[in-house]
Backbone as a printed PyTorch tensor [residue, N CA C, xyz], in Angstrom:
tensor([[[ 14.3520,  -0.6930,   8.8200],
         [ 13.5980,  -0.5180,   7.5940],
         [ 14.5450,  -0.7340,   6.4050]],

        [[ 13.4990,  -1.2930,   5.2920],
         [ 14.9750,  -1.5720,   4.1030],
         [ 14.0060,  -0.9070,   2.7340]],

        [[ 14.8060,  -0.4680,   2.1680],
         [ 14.3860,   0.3730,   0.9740],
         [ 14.4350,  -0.7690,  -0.4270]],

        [[ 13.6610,  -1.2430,  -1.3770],
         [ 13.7080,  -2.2870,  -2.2430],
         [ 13.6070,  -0.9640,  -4.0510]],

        [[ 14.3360,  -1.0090,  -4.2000],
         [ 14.1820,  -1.3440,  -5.9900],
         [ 13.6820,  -2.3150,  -6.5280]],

        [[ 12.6260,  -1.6870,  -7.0560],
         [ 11.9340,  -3.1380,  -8.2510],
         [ 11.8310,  -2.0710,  -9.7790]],

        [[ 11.5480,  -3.1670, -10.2350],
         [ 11.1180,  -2.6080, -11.5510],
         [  9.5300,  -1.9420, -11.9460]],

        [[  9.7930,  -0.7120, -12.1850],
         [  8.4270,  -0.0060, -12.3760],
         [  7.1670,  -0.5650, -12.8340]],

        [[  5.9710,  -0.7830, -12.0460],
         [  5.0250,  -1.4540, -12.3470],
         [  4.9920,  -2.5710, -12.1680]],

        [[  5.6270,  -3.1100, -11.2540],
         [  6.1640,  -4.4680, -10.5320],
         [  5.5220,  -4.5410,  -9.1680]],

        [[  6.1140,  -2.9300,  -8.7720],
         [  5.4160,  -3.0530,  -7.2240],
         [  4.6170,  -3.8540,  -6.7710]],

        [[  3.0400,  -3.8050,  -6.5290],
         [  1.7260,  -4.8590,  -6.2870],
         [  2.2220,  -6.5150,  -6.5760]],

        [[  3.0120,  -6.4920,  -7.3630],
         [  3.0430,  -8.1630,  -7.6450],
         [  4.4500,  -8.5180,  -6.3890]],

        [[  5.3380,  -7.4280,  -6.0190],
         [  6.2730,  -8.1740,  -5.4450],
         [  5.7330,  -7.8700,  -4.1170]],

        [[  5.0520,  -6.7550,  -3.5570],
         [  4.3200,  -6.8370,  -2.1040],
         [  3.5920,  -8.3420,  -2.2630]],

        [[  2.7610,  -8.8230,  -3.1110],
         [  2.0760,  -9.6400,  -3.0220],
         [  2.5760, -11.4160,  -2.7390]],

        [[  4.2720, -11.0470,  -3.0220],
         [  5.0930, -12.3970,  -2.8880],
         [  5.5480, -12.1950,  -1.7930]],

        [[  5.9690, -11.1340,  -1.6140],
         [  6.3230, -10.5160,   0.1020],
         [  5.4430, -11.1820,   1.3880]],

        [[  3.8010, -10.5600,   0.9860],
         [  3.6640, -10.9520,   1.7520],
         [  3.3230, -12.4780,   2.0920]],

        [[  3.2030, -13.2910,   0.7110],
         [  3.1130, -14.7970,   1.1730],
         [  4.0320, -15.3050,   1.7220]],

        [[  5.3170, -14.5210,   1.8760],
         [  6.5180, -15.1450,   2.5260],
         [  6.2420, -14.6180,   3.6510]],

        [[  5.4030, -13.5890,   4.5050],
         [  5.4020, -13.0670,   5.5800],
         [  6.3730, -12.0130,   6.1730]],

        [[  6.2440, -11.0900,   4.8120],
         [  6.9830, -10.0400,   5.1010],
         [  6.4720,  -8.7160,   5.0950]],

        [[  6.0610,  -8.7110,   5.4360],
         [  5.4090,  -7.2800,   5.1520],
         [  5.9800,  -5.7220,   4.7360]],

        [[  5.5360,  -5.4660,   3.2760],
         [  6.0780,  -4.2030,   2.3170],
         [  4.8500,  -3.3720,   1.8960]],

        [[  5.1500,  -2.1610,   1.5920],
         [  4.7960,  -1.1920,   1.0160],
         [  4.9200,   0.0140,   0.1920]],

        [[  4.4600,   0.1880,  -0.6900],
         [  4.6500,   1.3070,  -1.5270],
         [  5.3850,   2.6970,  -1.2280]],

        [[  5.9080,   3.1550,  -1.7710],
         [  6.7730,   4.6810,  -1.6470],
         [  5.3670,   5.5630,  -2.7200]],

        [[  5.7490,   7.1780,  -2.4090],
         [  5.4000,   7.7760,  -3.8120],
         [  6.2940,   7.9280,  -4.9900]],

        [[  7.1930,   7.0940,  -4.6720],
         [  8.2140,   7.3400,  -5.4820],
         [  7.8690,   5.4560,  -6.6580]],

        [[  7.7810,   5.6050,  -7.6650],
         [  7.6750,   4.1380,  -8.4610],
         [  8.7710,   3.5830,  -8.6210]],

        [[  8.6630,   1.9940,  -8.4290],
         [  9.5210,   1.5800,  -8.2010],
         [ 11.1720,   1.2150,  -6.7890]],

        [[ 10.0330,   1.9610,  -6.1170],
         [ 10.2860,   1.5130,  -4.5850],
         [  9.0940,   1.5160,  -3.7260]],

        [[  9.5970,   0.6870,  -3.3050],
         [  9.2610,  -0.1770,  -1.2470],
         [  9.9060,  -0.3180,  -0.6970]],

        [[  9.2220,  -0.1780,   0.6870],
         [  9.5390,  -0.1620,   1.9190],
         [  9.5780,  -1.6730,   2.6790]],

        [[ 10.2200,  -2.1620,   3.5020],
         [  9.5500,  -3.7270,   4.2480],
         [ 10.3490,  -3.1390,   5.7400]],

        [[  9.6420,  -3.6170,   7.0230],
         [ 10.1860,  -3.3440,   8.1480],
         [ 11.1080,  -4.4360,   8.2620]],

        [[ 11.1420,  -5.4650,   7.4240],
         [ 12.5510,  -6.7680,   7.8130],
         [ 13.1700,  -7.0980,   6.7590]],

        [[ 14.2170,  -7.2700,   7.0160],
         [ 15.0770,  -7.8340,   6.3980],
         [ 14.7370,  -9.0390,   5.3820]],

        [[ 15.0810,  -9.0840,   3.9190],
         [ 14.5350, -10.2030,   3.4630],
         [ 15.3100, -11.5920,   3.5360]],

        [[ 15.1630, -12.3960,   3.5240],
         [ 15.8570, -13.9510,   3.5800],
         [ 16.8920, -14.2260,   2.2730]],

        [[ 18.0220, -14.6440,   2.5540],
         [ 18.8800, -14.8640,   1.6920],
         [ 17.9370, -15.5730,  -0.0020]],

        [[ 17.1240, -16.6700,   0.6160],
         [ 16.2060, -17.6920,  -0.4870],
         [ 14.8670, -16.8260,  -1.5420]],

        [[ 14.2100, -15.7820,  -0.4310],
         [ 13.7220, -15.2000,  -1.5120],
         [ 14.8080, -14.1660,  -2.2470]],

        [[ 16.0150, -13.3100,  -1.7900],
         [ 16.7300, -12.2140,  -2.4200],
         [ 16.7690, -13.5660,  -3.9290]],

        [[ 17.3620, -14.4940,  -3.8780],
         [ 17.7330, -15.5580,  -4.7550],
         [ 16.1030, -15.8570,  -5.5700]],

        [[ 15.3060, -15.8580,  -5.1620],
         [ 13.9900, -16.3480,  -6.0680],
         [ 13.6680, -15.0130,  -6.8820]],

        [[ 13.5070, -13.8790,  -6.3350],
         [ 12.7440, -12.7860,  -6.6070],
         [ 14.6520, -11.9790,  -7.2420]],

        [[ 15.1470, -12.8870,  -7.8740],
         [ 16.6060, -11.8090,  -8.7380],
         [ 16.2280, -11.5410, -10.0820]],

        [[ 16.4100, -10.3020, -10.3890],
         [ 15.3900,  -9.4400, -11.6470],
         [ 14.1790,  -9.0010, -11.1710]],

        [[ 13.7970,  -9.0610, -10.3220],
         [ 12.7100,  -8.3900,  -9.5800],
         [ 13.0400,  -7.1140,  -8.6040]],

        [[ 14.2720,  -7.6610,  -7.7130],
         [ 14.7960,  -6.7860,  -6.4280],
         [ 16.3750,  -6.3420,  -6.9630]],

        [[ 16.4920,  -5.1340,  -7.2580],
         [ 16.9820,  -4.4640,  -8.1430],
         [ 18.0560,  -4.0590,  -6.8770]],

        [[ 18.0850,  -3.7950,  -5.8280],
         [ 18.3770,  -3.4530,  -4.9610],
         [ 17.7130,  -3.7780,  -3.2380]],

        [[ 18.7430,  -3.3690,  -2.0370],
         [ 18.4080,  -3.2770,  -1.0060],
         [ 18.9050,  -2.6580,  -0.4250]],

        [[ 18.4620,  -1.6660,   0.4720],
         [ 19.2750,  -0.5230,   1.1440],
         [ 18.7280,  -0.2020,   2.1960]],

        [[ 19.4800,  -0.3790,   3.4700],
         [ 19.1820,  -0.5840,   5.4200],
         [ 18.6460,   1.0660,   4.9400]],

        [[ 17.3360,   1.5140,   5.6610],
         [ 17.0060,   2.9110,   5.7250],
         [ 16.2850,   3.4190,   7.3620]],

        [[ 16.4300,   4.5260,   7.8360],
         [ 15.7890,   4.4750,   9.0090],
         [ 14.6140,   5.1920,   8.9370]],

        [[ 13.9900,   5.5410,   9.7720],
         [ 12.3680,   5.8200,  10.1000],
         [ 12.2070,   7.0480,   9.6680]],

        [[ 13.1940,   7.7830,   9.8190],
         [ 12.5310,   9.0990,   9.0370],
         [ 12.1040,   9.1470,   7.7430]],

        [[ 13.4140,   8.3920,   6.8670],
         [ 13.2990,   8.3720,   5.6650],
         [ 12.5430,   7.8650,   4.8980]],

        [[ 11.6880,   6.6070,   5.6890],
         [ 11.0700,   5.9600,   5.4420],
         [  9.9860,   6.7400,   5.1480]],

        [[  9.6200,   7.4440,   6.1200],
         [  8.3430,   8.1070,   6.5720],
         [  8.1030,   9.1860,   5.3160]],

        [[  9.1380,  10.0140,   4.8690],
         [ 10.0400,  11.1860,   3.6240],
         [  9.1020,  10.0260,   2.8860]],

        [[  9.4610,   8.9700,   2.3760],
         [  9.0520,   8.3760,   1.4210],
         [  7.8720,   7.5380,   1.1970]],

        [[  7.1490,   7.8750,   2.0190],
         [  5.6970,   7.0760,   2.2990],
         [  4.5120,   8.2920,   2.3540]],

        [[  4.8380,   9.4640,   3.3070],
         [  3.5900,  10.5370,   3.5080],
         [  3.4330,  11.0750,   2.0840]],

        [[  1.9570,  11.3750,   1.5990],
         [  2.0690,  12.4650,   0.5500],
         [  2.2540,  13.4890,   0.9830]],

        [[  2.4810,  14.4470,   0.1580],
         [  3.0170,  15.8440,   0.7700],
         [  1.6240,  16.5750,   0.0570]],

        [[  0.7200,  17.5340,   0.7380],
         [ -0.4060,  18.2150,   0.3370],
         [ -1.5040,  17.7380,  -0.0360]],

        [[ -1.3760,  16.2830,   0.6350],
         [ -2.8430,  16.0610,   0.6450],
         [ -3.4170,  15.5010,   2.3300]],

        [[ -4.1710,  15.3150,   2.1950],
         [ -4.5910,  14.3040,   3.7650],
         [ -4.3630,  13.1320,   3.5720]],

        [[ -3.4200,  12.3930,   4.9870],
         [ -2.9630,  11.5700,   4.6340],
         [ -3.7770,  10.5940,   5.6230]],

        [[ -4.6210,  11.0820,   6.9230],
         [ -5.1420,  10.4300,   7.4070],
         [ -6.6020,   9.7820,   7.2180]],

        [[ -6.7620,   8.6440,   7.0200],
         [ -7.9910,   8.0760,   6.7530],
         [ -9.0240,   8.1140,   7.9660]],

        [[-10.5300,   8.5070,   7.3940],
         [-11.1690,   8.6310,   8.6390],
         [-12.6220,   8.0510,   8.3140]],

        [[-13.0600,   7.9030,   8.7600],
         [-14.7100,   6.3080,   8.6640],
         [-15.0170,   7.9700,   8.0490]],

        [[-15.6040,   7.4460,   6.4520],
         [-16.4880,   8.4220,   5.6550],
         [-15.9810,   8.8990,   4.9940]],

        [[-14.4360,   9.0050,   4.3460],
         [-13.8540,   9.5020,   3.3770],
         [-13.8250,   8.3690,   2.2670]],

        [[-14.3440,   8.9980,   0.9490],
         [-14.6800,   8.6030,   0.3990],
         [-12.7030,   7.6820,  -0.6900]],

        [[-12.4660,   6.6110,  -1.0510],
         [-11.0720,   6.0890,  -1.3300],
         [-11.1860,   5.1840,  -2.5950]],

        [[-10.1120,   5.5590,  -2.9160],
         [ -9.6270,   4.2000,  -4.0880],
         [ -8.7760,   3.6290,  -3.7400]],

        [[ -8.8630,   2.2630,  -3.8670],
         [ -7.2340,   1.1360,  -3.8090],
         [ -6.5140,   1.4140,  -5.5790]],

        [[ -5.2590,   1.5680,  -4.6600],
         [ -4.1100,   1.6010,  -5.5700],
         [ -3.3710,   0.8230,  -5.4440]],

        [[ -3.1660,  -0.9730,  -4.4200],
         [ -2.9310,  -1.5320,  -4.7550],
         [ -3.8350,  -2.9780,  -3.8170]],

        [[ -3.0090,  -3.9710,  -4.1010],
         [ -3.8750,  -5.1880,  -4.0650],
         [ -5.0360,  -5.6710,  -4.6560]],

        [[ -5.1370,  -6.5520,  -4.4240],
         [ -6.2780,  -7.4650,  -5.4890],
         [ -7.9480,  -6.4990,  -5.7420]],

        [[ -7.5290,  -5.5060,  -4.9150],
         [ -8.9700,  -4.5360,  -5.0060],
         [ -8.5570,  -3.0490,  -5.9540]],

        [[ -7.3050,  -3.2670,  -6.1230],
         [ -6.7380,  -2.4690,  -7.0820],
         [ -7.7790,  -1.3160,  -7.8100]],

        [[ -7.7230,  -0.1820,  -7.8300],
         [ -8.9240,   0.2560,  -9.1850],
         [-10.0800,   0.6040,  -8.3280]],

        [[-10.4920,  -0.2860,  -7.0890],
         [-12.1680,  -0.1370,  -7.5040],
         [-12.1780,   1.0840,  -6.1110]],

        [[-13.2220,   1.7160,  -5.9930],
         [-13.5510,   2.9770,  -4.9780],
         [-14.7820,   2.5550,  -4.1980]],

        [[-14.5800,   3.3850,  -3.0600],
         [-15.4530,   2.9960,  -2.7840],
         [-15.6100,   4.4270,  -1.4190]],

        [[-15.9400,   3.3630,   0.3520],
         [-15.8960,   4.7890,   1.1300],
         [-15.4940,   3.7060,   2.4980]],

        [[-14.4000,   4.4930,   3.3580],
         [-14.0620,   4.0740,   4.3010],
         [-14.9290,   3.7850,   5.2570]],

        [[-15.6000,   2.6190,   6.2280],
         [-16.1970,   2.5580,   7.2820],
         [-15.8520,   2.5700,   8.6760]],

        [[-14.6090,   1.8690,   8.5000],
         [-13.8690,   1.3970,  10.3300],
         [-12.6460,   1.8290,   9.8170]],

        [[-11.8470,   2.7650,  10.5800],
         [-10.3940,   2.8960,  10.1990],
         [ -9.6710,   2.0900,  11.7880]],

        [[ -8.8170,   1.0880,  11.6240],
         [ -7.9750,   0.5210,  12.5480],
         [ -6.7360,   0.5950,  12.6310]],

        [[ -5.8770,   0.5120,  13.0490],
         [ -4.6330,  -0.0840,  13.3680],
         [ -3.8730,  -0.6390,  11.9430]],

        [[ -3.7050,  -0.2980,  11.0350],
         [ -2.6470,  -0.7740,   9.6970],
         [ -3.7610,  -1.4800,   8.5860]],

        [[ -5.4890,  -1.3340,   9.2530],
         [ -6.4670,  -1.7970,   8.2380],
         [ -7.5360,  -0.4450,   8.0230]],

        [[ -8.1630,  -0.7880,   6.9580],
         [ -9.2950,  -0.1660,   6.6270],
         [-10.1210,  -1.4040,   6.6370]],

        [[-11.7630,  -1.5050,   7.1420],
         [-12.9540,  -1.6570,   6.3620],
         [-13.4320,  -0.8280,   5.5430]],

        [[-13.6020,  -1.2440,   4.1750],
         [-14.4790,  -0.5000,   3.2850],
         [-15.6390,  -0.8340,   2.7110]],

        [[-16.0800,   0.0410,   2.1580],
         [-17.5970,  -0.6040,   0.8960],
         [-16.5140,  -0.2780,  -0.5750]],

        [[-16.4180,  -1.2410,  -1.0130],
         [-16.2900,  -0.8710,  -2.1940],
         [-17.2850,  -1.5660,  -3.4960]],

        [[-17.2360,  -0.4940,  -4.5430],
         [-18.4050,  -0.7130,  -5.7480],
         [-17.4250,  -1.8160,  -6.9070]],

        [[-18.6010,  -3.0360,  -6.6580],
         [-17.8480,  -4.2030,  -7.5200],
         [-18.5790,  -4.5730,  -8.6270]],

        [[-18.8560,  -4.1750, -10.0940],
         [-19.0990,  -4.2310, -10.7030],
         [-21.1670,  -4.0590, -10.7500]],

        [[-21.0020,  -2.8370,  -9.9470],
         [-22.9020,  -2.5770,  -9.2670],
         [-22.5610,  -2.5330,  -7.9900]],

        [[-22.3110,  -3.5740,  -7.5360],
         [-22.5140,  -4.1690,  -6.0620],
         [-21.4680,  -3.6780,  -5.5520]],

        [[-21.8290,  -3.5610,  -3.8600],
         [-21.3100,  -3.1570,  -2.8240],
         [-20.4740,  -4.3100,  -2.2210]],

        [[-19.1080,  -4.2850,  -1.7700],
         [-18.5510,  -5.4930,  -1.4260],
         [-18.1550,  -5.0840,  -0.0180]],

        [[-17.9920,  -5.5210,   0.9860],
         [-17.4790,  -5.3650,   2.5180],
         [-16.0500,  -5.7410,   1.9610]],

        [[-14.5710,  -4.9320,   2.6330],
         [-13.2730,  -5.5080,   2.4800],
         [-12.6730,  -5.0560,   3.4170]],

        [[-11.1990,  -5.7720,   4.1790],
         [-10.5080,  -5.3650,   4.6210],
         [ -8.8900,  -4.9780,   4.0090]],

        [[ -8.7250,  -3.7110,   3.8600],
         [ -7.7870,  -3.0470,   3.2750],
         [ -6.5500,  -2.5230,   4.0440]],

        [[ -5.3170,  -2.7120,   3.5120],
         [ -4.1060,  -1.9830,   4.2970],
         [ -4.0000,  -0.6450,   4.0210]],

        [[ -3.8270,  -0.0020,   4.8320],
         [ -4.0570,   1.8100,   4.9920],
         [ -2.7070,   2.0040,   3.5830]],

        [[ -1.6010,   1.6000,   2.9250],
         [ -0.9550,   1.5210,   2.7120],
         [ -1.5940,   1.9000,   1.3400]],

        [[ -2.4370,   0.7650,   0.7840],
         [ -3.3260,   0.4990,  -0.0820],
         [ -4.5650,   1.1020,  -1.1180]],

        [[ -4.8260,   2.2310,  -0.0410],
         [ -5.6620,   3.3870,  -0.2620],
         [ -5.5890,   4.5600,  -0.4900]],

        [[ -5.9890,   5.1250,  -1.1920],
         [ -5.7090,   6.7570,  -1.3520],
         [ -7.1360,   7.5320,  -1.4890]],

        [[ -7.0510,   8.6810,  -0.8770],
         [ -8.2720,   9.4540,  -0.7840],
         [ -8.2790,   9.9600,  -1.9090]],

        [[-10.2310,  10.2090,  -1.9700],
         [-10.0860,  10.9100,  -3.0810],
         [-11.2660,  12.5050,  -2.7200]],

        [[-11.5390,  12.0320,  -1.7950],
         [-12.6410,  13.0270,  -1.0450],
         [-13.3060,  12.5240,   0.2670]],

        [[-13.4060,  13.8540,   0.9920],
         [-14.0570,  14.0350,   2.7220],
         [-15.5150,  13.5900,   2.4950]],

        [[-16.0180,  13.2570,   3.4860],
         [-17.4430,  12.8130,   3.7810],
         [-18.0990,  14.5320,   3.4340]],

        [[-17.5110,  15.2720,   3.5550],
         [-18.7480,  16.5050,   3.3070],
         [-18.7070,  17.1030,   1.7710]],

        [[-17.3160,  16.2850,   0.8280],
         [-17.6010,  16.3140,  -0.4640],
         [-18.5930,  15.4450,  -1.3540]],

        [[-19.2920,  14.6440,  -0.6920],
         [-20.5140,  14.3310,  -1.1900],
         [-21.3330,  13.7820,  -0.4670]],

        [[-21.7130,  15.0630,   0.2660],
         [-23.0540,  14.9450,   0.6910],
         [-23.8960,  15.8180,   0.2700]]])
C-alpha cells in the first residue's frame, strides 16, 4: 500500500487520473491523502508533479487507521440510505440496492429523476439506515 499527498481538494481529480492509468486509489478521512494498492509508474510520478506531493510505502493496518470512520457505520447494506462524496456522482444521494465486492448499485436522485449507478464503496458515505425513513 502507498500513502499519496496531494493537494487539498485535488483528491477526486487525481483518483480520477489514477484510475485511467489503471491504478486504483482512494480517499483517507484525512484531506489530502490517498491510498493506491500499487506502486505508481515512474511516467505518471513525472506527469502528475505538483499534484503528488509525496509517496510513502504504508502497510495494511495503517491503511485501514486511515480509511475506517471511527463512530459511524462503516458497512454498507442494500437500503441504507447514501451520498457520493466522490466521483462523477459526487453530491447527489440517493439509497443503496446491491452491495458487492468493492461496488455499490444505487438509485440515485438526478435532478427529479431516479438514475441506476454503479459506485465504489470507497465513494459513498451513509447518511441513514433503512428504518430511518420509513
Amino acid at each position: 500500500m502507498y500513502l499519496l499527498t496531494v493537494p487539498g481538494g485535488k483528491e477526486t481529480l487525481i483518483i480520477t487520473i489514477l484510475r485511467k492509468n489503471g491504478i486504483e486509489a482512494r480517499k483517507t478521512r484525512e484531506r489530502g491523502l490517498l491510498i493506491s494498492k500499487t506502486e505508481l509508474p515512474p511516467f505518471l510520478l513525472s506527469d502528475l508533479k505538483g499534484y503528488i506531493l509525496s509517496l510513502t510505502e504504508i502497510d495494511d493496518n495503517r491503511a485501514e487507521q486511515l480509511t475506517t470512520r471511527s463512530h459511524e457505520q462503516t458497512e454498507i447494506r442494500a437500503g441504507d440510505l447514501i451520498e457520493v462524496v466522490a466521483g462523477p456522482y459526487e453530491g447527489l444521494k440517493g439509497i443503496a440496492r446491491k452491495v458487492s465486492e468493492g461496488e455499490v448499485s444505487v438509485e440515485l436522485n438526478f435532478g427529479g429523476k431516479t438514475i441506476s449507478a454503479q459506485v465504489a464503496r470507497e465513494e459513498l458515505k451513509i447518511t441513514g439506515s433503512p428504518l430511518s425513513w420509513v
